[in-house]
LOTIMI-783501 format. One record per residue: residue number from 1; residue in three letters; x, y, z of N, C-alpha, C in turn. Coordinates in steps of 0.05 Angstrom, whole numbers, plus 5000, padded with zeros to 4 digits. Example, Ala and Ser with C-alpha at 12.3 -4.5 7.8 and 13.67 -1.06 7.14 Angstrom:
! LOTIMI-783501
SITE pos code  n_x  n_y  n_z ca_x ca_y ca_z  c_x  c_y  c_z
SITE   1  ALA 5264 4886 5156 5246 4910 5156 5264 4934 5156
SITE   2  SER 5257 4955 5142 5273 4979 5143 5258 5001 5157
***
This chain:
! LOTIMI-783501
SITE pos code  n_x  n_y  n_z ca_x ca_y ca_z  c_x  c_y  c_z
SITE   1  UNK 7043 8295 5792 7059 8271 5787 7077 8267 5811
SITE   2  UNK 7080 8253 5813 7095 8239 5840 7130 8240 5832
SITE   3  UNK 7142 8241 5853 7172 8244 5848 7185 8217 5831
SITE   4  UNK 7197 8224 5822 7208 8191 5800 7236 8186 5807
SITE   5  UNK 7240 8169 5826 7274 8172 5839 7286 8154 5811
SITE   6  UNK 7307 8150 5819 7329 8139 5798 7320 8109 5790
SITE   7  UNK 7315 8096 5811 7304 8066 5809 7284 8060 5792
SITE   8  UNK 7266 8085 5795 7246 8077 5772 7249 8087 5747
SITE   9  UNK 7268 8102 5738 7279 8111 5715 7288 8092 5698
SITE  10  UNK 7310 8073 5720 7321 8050 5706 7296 8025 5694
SITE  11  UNK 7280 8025 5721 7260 8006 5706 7243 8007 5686
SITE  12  UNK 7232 8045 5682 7223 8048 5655 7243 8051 5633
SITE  13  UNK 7268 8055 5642 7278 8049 5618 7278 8019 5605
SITE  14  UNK 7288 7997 5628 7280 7969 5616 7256 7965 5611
SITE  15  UNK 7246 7968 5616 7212 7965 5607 7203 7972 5573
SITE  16  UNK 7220 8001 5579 7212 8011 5543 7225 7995 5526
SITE  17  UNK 7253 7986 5534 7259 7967 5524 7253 7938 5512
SITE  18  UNK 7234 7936 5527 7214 7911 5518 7191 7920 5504
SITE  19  UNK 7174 7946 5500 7165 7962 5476 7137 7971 5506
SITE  20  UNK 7138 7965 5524 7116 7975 5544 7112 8012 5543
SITE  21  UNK 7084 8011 5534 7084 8043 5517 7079 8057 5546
SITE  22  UNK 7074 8047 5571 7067 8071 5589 7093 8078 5597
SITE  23  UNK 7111 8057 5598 7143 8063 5602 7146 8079 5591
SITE  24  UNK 7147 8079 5571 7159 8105 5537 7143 8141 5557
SITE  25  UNK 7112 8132 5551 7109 8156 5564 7118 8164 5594
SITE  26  UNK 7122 8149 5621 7134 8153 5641 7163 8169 5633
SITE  27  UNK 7171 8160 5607 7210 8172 5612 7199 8202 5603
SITE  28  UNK 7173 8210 5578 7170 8228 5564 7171 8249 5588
SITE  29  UNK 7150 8238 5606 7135 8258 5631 7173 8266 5655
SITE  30  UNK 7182 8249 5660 7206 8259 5676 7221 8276 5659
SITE  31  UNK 7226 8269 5631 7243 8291 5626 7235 8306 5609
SITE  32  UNK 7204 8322 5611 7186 8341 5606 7192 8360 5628
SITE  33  UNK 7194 8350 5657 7191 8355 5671 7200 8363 5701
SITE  34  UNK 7224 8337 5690 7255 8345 5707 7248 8326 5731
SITE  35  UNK 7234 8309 5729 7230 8292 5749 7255 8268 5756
SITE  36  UNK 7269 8266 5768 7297 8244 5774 7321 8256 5748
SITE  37  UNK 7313 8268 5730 7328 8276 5720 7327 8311 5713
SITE  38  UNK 7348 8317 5685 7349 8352 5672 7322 8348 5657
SITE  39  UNK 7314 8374 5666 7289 8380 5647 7310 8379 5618
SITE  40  UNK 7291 8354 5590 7310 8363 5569 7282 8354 5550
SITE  41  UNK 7275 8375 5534 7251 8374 5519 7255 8350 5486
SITE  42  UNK 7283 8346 5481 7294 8340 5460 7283 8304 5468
SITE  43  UNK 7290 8294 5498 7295 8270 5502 7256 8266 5512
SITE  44  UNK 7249 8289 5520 7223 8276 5525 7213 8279 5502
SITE  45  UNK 7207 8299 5479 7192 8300 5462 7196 8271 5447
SITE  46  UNK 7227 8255 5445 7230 8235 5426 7208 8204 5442
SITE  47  UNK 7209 8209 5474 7202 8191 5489 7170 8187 5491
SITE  48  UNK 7157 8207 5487 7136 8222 5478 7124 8213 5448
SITE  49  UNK 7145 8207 5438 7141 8204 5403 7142 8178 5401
SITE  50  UNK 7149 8159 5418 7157 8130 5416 7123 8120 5437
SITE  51  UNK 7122 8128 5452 7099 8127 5470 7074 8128 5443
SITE  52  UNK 7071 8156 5433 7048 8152 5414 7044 8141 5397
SITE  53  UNK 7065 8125 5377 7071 8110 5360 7054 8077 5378
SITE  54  UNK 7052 8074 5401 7042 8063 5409 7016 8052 5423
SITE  55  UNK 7003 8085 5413 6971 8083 5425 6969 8102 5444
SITE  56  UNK 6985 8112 5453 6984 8137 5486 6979 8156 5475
SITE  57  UNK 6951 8159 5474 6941 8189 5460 6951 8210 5482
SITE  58  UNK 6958 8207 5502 6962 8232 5531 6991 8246 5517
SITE  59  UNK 7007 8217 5503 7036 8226 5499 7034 8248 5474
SITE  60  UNK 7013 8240 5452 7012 8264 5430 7008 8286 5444
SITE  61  UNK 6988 8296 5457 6977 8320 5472 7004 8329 5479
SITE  62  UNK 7022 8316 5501 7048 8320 5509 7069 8332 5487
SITE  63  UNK 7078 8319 5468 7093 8316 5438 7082 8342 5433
SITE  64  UNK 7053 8346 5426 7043 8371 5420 7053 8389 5427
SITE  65  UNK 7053 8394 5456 7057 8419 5475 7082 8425 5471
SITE  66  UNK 7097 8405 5474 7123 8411 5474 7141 8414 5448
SITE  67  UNK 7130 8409 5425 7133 8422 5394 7130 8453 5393
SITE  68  UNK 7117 8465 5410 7109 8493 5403 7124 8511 5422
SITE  69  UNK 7146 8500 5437 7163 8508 5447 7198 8507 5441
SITE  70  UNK 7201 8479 5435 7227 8473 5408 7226 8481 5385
SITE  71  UNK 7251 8498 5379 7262 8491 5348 7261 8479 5336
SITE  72  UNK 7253 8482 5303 7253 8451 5291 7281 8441 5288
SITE  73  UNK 7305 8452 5290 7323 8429 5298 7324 8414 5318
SITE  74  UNK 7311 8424 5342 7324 8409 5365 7281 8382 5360
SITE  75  UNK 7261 8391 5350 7244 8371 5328 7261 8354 5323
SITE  76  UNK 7273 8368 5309 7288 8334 5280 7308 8321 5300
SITE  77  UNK 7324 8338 5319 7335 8325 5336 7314 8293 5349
SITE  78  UNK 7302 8303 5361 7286 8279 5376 7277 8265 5355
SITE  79  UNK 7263 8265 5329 7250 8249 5317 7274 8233 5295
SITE  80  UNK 7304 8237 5309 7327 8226 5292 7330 8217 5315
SITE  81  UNK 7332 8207 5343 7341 8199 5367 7318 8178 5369
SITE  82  UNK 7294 8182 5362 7267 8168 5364 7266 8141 5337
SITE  83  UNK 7279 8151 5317 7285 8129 5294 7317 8105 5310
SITE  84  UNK 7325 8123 5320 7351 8105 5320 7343 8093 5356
SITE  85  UNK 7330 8095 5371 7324 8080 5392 7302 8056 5373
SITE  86  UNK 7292 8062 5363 7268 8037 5345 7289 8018 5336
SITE  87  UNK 7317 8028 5318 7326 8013 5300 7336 7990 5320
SITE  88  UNK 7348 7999 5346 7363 7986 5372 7344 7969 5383
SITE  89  UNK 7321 7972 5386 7306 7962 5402 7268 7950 5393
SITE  90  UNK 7266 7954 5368 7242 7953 5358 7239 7918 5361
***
């Protein structure tokens, strides 16, 4: 994957914001991954979870992988972060 500077962080974030599912998975993959940002498994697994809710079968596989490495709190974490970005933005 190619480096993800800050510029395009912001744009996939506006993007997801308009419900564009490769956006959702682009934010999953940087902060899976630590790309422009902290590796934080909590914010990609939820970004990840909003992505497949949308058809990005690559993002379940992702979600997957990264379930079997989190706690199920820091789980319910993202999939309580993943309800309340829908409620804001659905």
């Amino acid at each position: 994957m190619a480096c993800v500077d800050v510029a395009s962080l912001t744009q996939y974030e506006t993007d997801a914001q308009k419900g564009r599912a490769d956006a959702l998975y682009n934010l999953g993959l940087a902060y899976s991954t630590g790309q422009g940002v902290g590796v934080d498994f909590i914010a990609a697994h939820k970004w990840f979870n909003l992505a497949a809710m949308r058809g990005v079968d690559e993002a379940k596989s992702w979600r997957a992988q990264l379930s079997r490495e989190m706690l199920p709190t820091q789980i319910a974490e993202a999939q309580r972060l993943a309800r309340e970005w829908l409620s804001m933005f659905r």
